[in-house]
C-alpha positions in Angstrom: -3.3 19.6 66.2 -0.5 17.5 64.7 -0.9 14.9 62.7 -0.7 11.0 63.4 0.6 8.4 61.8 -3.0 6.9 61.0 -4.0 10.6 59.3 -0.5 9.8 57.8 -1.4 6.7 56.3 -5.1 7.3 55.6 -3.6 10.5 53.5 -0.7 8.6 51.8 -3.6 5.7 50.4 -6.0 8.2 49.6 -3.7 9.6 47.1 -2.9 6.6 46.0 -5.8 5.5 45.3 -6.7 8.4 43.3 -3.1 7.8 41.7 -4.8 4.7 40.5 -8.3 5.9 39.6 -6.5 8.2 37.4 -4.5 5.9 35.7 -7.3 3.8 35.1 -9.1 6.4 33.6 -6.1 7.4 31.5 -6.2 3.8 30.4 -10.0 4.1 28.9 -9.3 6.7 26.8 -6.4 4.6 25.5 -8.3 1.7 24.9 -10.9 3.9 23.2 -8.4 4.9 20.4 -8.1 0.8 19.7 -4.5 0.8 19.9 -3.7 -2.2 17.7 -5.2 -0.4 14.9 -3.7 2.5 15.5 -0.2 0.9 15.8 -0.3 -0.9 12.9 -1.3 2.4 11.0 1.6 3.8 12.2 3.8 1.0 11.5 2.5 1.0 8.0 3.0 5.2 8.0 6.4 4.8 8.7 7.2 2.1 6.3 5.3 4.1 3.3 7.6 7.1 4.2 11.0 5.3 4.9 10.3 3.3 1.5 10.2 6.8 -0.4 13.2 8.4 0.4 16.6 7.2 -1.4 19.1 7.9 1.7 17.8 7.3 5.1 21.2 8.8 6.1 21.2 12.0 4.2 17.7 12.8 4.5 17.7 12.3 8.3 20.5 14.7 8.4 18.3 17.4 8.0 16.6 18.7 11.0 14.0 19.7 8.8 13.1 16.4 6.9 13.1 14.5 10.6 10.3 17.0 11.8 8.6 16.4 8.4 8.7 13.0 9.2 7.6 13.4 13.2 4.5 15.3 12.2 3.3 13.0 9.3 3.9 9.7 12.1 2.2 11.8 15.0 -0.5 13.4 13.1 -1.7 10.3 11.0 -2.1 8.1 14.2 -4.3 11.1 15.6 -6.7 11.0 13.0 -6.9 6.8 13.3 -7.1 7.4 16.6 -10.0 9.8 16.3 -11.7 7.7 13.7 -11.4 4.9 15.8 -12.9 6.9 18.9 -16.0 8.0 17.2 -16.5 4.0 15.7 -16.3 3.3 19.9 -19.0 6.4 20.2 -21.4 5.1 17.8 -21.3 1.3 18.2 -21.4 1.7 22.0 -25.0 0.0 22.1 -23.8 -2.6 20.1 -20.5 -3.3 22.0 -23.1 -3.9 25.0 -24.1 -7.1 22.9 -21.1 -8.6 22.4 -18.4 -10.5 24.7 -15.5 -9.2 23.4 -16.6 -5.8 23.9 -19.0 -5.3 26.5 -16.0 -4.3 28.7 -14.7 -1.3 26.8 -15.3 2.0 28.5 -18.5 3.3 26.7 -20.7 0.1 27.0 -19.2 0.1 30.7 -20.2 3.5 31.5 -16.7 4.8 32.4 -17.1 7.1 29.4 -19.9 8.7 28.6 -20.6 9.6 25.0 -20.0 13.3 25.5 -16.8 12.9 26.4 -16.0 10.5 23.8 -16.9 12.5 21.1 -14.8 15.4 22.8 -11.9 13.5 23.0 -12.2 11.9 19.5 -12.6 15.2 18.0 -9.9 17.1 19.7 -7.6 14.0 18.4 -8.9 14.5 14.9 -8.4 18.1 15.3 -4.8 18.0 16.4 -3.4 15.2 13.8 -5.2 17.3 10.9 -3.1 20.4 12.4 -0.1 18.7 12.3 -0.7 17.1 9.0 -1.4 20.6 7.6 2.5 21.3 7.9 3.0 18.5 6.2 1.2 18.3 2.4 -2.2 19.3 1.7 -2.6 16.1 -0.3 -2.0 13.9 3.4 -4.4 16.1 5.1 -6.7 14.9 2.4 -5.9 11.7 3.0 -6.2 11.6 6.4 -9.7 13.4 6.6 -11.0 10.8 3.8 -9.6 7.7 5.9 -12.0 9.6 9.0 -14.6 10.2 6.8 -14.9 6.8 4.9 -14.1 5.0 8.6 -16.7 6.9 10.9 -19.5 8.2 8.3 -19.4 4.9 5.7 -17.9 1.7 7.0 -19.3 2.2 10.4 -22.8 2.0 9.7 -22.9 0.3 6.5 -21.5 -2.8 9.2 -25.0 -2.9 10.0 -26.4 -3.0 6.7 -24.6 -4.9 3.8 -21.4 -7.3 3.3 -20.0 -4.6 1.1 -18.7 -2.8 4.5 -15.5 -5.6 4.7 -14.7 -3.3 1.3 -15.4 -0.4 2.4 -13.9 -0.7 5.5 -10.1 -1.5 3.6 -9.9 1.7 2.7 -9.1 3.9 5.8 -6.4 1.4 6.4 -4.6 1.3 3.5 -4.7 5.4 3.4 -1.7 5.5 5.7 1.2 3.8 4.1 0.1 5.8 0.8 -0.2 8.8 3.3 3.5 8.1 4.4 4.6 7.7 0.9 3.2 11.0 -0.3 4.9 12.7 2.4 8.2 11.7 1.8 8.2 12.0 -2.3 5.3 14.8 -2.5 3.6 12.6 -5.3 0.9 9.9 -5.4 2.7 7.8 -8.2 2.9 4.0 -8.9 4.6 2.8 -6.1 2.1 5.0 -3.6 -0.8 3.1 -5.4 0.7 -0.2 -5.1 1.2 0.1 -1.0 -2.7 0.9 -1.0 -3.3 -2.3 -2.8 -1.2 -4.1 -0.8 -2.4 -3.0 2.5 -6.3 -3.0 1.1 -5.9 -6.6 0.2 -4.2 -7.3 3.4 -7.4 -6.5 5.6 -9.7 -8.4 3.6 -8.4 -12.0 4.8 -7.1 -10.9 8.1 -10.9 -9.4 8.4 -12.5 -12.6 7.1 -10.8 -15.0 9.5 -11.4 -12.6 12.3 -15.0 -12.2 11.7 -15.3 -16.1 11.5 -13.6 -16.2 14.6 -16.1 -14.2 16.2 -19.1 -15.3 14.2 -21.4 -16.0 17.4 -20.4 -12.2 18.6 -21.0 -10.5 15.2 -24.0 -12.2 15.1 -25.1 -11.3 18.7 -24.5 -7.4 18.0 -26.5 -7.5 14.8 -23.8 -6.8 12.1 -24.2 -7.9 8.0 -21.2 -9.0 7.3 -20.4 -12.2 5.5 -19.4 -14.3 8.3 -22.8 -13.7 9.6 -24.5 -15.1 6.7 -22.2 -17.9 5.6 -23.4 -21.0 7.0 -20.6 -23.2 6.7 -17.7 -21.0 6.4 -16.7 -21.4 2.8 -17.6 -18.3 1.3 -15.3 -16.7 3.8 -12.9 -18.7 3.2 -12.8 -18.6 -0.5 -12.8 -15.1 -0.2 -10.0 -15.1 2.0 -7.9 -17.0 -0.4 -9.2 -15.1 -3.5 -7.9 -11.7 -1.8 -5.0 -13.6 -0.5 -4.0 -14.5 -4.2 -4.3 -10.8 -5.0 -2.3 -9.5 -2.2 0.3 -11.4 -3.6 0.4 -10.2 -6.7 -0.1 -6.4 -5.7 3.5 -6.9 -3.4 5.2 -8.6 -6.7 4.6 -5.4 -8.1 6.9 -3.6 -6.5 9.1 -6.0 -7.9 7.9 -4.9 -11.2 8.1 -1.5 -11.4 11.6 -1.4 -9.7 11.1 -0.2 -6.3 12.7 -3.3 -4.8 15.2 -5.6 -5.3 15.3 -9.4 -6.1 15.6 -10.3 -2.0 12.5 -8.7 -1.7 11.0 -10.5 -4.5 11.4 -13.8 -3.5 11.2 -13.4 -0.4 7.2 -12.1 -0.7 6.6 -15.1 -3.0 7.5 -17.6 0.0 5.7 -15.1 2.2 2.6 -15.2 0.2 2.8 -18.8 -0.7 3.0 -19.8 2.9 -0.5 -17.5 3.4 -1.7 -18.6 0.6 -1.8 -22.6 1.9 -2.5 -20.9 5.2 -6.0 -19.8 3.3 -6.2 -23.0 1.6 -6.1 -25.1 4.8 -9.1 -22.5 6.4 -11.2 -23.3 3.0 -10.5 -27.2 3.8 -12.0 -27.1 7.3 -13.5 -23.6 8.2 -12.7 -23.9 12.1 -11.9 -21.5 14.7 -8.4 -23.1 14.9 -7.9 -22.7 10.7 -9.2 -19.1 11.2 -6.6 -18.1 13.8 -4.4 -19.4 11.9 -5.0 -17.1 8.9 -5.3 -14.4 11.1 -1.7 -14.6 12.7 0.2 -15.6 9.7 -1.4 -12.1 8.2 0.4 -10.3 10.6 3.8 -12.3 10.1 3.3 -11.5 6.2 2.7 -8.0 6.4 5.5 -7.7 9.4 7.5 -10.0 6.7 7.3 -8.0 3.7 7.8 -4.5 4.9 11.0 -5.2 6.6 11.9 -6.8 3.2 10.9 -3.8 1.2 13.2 -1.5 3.4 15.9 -3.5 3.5 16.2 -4.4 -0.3 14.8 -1.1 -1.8 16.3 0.3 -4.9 
């Protein structure tokens, strides 16, 4: 019997609609690999790599050093996408608690457990492979930044105010990572991009948290926020870190890496987040918060763009 048009139609949206389903599922998985973290590690990848090679030019014009740099991008944000999988796996319970994350797929239902630890550990499997081409000392760094992330800060959320420390190390791993890659040593200047990204966190943390007190709170989590009453512990801690921050990005200055543009141009940076914090220890409000929190991102954005352009 030939087809009608209806058995036409009812065909054409079936597919479609399985088009979408598809997608949406596609989507989850996405979303379980918290794609602003994992972004912003390889944003901070890149720049530790591309502030460790002297010619950008020359190096790129070999085929081999562009792969080098392809598999140390790739395979770091697989591993902070697997570590950030398996945080989604274990605090899936708690997520149920919260606002802001009762709707992710775990806590929803539209992946179950089993397949998220599948799919985080097939990720982790696959950046550690690719890393592996790389230098042993990155695949090091990469399984420590999973290991410190899923096994250490994850829990320890749950249990102490010591996690917000903790919890700065997996992410200032990868600019050191991308460093290491492209000069095969740890050295000065790969310590000083781990300070700067590990002091980073801490405020853009602090404000966060204090954003999102009432959630935190709801889900059961230690953290300071939590416990701080009025606000000004977080906030005095956000300015204390802030203040060190600073002073880890002047040393690039010091020890040569970068020029004079650079220089002053992270002073006004950090002064400007440094009254940001200032105003948040004034009046510890949502509003004061946010504001911490987004002129973190402009600083960091701010700096490493200043770094690449006015490295020596």
């Amino acid at each position: 019997m030939p087809k009608t048009a209806t058995h036409v139609i009812s065909a054409d949206t079936e597919q479609a609609a399985e088009s979408v389903k598809q997608l949406a599922i596609l989507k989850s998985y996405y979303q379980l690999a918290k794609p602003g973290i994992t972004w912003m590690v390889v944003f901070t990848t890149i720049a530790g790599y591309l502030l460790g090679i002297s010619n950008a030019f020359e190096y790129f014009g070999d085929i081999s050093n562009v792969i080098r740099f392809f598999l140390t991008v790739i395979g770091t944000a697989l591993t902070c996408a697997a570590s950030c999988a398996f945080n989604n796996v274990i605090e899936r319970g708690y997520d149920k608690l919260m606002k802001r994350t009762f709707k992710r797929a775990l806590p929803s239902g539209e992946i179950s457990p089993a397949a998220g630890v599948i799919f985080a550990s097939l990720l982790a499997t696959a950046g550690i492979f690719l890393l592996s081409f790389v230098d042993f000392t990155v695949v090091l760094l990469s399984v420590a930044a999973i290991i410190s992330y899923v096994l250490i800060y994850t829990p320890l959320k749950r249990k102490s105010e010591t996690s917000l420390l903790i919890g700065a190390i997996p992410g200032a791993l990868p600019p050191l990572g991308g460093w290491v890659a492209a000069t095969g040593n740890v050295g000065t200047e790969g310590m000083l991009l781990f300070a700067i990204l590990f002091f980073w966190q801490l405020p853009h943390f602090l404000s966060l948290s204090w954003m999102y007190k009432t959630d935190y709170t709801r889900g059961g989590y230690k953290m300071l926020a939590v416990r701080d009453e009025n606000g000004k512990r977080v906030a005095w801690q956000s300015l204390i870190y802030t203040v060190l921050l600073v002073l880890s990005a002047a040393g690039l200055f010091a020890v040569g890496t970068v020029g004079l543009l650079y220089a002053v141009g992270s002073v006004v940076l950090g002064g400007i987040l440094v009254i940001t914090c200032r105003k948040f220890l004034a009046e510890a409000s949502h509003t004061a918060a946010r504001q911490v929190l987004l002129m973190s991102y402009v600083y960091l954005m701010g700096i490493v763009i200043l770094m690449l352009v006015d490295k020596t």
